[in-house]
N, C-alpha and C positions, 0 to 999 in steps of 0.2 A: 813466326807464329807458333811454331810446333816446340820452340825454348821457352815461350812465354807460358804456354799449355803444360808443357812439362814440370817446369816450375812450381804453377799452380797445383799440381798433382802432389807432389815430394810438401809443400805445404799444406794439403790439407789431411798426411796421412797418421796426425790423431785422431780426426774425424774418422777416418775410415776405419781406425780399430777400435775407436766410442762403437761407432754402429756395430759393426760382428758383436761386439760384446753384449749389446743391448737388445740385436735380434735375438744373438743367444740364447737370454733370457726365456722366448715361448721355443726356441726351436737349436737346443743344445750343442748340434754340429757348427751353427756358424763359429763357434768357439774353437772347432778342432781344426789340427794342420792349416793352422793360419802361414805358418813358413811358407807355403806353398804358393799363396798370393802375394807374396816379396819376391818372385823366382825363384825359391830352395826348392827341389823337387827330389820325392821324398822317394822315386823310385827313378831309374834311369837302364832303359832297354840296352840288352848288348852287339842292337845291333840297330839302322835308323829305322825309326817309328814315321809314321804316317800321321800327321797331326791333324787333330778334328777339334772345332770348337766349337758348342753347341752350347749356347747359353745358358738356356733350363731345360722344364722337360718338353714342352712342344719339339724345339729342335731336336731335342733327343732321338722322340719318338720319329720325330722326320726320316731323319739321314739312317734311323735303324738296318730298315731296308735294304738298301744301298750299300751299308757295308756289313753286310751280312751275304751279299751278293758280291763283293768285292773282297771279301777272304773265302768263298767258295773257289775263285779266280786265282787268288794268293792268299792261298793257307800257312804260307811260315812269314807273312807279312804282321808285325806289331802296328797297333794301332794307338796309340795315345790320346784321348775323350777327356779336354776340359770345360768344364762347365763354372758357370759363379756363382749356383745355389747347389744349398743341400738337398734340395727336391731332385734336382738334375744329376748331380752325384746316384744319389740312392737310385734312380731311373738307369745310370748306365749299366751297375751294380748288378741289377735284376733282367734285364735286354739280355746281356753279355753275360750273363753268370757261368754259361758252359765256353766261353771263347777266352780261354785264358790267355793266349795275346792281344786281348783288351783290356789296357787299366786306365783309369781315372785319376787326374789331379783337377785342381781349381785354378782357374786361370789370372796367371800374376797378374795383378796391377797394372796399370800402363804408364808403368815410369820406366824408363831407359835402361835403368842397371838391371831393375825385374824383370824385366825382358828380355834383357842381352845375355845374361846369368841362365835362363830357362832356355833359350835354344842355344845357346855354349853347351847345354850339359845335354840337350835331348837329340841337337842335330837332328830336323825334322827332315826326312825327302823334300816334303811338303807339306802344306798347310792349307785345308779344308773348311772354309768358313761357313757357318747354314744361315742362312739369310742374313741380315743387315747386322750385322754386329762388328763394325767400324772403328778402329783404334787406331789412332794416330802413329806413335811409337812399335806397337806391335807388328803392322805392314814396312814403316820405317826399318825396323831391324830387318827383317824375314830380306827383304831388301837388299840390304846390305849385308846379308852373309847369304843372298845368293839363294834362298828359301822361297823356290815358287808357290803364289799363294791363289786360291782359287773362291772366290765369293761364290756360293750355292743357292740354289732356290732362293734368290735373289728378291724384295720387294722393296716399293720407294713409297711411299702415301703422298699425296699432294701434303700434306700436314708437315709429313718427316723433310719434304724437299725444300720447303720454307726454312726450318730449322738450319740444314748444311747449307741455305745459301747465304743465310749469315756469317756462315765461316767459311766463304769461298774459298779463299786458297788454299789453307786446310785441307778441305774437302778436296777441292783439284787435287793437291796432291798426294791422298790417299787415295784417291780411284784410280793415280793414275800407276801406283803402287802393285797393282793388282795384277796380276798374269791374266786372267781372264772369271768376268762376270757374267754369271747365267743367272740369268731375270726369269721371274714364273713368268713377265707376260709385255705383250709390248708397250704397253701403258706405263709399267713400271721400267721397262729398257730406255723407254723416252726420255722418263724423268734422269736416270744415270745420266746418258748423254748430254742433258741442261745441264746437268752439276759439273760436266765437265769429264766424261769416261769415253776415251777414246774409241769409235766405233767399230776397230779390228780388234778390242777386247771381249767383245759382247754376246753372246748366245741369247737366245729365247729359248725355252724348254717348256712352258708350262709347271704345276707346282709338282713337289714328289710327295707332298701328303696325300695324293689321292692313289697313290703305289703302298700304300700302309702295309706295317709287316702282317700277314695272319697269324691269326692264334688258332692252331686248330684244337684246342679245349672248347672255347668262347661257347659254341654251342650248345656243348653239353654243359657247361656251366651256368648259360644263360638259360638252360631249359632248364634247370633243378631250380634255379632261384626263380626264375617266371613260377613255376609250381606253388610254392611256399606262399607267392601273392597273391596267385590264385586271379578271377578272370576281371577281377576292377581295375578300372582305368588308371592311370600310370603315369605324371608329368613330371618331368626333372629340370632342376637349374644348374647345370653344369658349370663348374669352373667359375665357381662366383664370387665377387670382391664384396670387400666392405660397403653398406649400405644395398647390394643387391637382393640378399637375402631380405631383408627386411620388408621392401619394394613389393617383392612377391608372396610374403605372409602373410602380410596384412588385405589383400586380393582373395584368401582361402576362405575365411567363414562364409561370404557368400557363393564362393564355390562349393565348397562341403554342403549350402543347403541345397544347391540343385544336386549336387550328385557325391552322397553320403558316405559314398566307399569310395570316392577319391584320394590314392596316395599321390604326395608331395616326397620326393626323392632333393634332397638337394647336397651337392658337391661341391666346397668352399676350394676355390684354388690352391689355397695354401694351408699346409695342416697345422700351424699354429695358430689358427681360426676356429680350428673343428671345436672345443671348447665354447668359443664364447658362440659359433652359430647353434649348437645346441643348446644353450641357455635360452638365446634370441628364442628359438622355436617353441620352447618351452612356455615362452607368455603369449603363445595362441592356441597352444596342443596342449591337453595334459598326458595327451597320445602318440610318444615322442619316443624313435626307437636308434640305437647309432648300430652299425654293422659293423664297430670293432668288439660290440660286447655280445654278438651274435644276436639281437634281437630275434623275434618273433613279430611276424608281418600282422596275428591277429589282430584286430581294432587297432593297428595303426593311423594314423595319420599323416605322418612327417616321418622318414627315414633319412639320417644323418649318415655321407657316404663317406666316415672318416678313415679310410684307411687308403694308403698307396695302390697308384696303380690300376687299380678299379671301374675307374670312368670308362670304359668301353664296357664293360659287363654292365655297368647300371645304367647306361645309356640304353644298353642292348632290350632290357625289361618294359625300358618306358613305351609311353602311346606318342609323345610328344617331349620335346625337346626346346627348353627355354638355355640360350647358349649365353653365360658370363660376361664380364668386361665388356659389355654393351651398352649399360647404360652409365657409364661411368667409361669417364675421356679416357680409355685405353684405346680403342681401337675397338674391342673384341676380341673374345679368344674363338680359335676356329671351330666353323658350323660344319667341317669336314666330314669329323669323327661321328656325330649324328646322323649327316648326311648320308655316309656311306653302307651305315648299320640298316638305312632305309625308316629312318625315322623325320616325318616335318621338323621344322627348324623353325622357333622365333625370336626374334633378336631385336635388341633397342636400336635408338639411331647410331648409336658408336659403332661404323663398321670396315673405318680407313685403313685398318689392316689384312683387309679384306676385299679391297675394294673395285676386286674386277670378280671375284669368286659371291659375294654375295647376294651382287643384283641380279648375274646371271641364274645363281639357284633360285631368286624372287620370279625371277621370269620364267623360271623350268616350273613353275607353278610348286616348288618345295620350302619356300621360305618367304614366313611372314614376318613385314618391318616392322617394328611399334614404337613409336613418339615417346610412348611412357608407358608405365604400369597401368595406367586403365584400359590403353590400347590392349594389354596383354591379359587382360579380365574380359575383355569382350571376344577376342579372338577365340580363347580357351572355351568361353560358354560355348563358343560357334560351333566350335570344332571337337569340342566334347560331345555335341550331341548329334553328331554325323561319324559314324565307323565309318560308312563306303569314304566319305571325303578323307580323316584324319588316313584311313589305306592308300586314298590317290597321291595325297602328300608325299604320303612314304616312299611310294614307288615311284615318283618322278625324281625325290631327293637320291636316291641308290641308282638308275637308269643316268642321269646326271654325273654322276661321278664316274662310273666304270666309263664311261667317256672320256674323261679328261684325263686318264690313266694312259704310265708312256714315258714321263720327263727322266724315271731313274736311270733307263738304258740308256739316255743320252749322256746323261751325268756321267754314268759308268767310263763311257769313252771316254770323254774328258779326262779326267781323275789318272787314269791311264797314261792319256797321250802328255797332260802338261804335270802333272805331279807326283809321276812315279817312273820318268827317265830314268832314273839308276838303281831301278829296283832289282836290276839285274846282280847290282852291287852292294849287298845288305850289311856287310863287315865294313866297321868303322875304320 
């Protein structure tokens, strides 16, 4: 199965350099250090690296934590951070900007030579996966050159477990690949198990996004920019896809007439959007401001959150918090990062990436589900016109978390005990 797969890959990799070239076009890096995702690596440690793969920026931000806390433990340990967006890239870039034994490349292809060619030349201790990012060839090699690999913050959707059970064997035997998998939770450890991951591989931790790294700016930064907006109420769409935005502008003119100084903050997930969601906004506001070009919150309307990095500061401003990739079959993107700021949480029905984390904040009385965007015009009136309640939100959404906090010390052990055995031994 995994020659058939492989094959398939090595066949379709015009397509794979049509698209970089074509994402390129709104978002220029996919263009650069393509060698990278063939396996040419464009830098190589002189001594073995600690390999993390971290998809985009979610995982990023995850595991920051964690190994920021595991080079205070080992300081002359190199870590090696690859990701398969330029968002992700730029995100380790700016984390790790003071830990110069952290560099970033983009993670090869999953073709066998690309693979083999990248840990040939990197020689990892090991290898650090953050949640579900499953590669056939990838775990195969690590494999067979002896590269133990560890799945992190682990999650299965009933969705995603449908998916690998059509590729059963496959699937079997990637999991079975694996040194050991830590699952956020036992719903998602169960599902492993069905796929086939044998039960002396398996930890439960709970997730480590609710371990977030601090910023101890954040608050002075969120209190200068709260100033600017001064004391009108404050909704954001966090992290939003295509068609999301839309969803919820077209919601605003009868919000603006109940409540006139309502700002609308919204943060398109990916920044070769931030253009056209400013345009969008632009044929319901003619009071449309972007925070790369330093607006002015006066007679705002609609603030465009285009710039890196930022969504925890403009989360931090809001009253409420409308969380992305919800109404639209992703899954969602995490109600964490709101959550934890102490801010309500409302989200569509899309929430299978989430799906032991978001009922329970519905039941912690912090987050409300909605069917559609009318659900989310009625909520909002609700809860615009109740401070004490939109406060109670908040505070059961932030009490909620600081609870579930905990799974990184676990992790830390791990990491330790199964892939950094020879860390005693860092010369090649």
């Amino acid at each position: 199965m995994r020659f058939i797969y492989s094959c398939i890959f090595y066949l379709i990799t015009p397509l794979l350099l049509l698209k970089l070239w074509r994402r390129g076009a709104k978002a220029p890096a996919y263009r650069q250090r393509i060698s990278e995702r063939f396996g040419f690596p464009s830098k190589v440690s002189p001594s073995r690296p600690l390999w993390v793969h971290a998809v985009s920026v979610g995982e990023t931000v995850a595991i920051a934590p964690v190994l920021k806390k595991l080079m205070a433990k080992h300081p002359q340990l190199p870590i090696l951070i690859t990701t398969s967006t330029p968002t992700g890239a730029d995100r380790v870039a700016k984390i790790f900007a003071e830990f110069p034994q952290v560099w970033h490349q983009y993670c090869p292809y999953d073709q066998p030579a690309a693979v083999a060619n990248f840990i040939g030349k990197q020689q990892p201790l090991g290898l650090l996966i953050v949640e579900t990012e499953l590669w056939p060839n990838m775990l195969a090699q690590c494999k067979r050159k002896q590269v133990p690999v560890v799945l992190a913050n682990a999650r299965m959707s009933e969705k995603s477990a449908r998916g690998y059970r059509k590729l059963a064997s496959l699937t079997q035997d990637m999991l079975n690949q694996l040194t050991l998998l830590i699952a956020q939770y036992e719903r998602d450890a169960q599902r492993f198990v069905e796929l086939g991951l044998s039960e002396d591989k398996l930890r439960v931790s709970g997730s480590i996004k609710f371990d977030a790294d601090e910023d101890p700016t954040l608050d002075e930064r969120a209190a200068a920019l709260g100033a600017q907006i001064g004391s009108r109420k404050v909704v954001i769409l966090g992290s939003s896809h295509e068609s999301e935005e839309q969803g919820v502008l077209q919601l605003m003119p009868a919000l603006w007439e109940q409540y006139p100084d309502l700002l609308l903050i919204i943060v398109p997930r990916h920044p070769e959007r931030f253009d056209h969601v400013a345009q969008l906004a632009a044929q319901y506001s003619d009071r449309v401001g972007r925070r790369s070009s330093q607006a002015s919150f006066e007679n705002l309307q609609i603030y465009i959150g285009d710039t890196m990095g930022e969504l925890k500061l403009l989360y931090s401003v809001a009253d409420l918090a409308i969380v992305g990739g919800s109404f639209v079959p992703l899954g969602g993107q995490s109600p964490i990062e709101p959550a934890s700021l102490g801010k309500g949480v409302l989200m569509g029905p899309q929430q299978f990436n989430f799906s032991v984390i978001c009922p329970e904040l519905e039941n912690a009385g912090a987050l409300q589900s909605c069917e559609d965007y009318s659900q989310i015009a009625l909520h909002l009136t609700a809860l615009l016109a109740s401070d004490v309640q939109v406060r109670e939100m908040g505070s059961k959404a932030q009490q909620y978390c600081l609870a579930q906090q905990g799974a990184t010390n676990m992790l830390l052990e791990e990491i330790d005990k199964v892939l950094l055995v020879e860390n005693s031994a860092h010369s090649r």
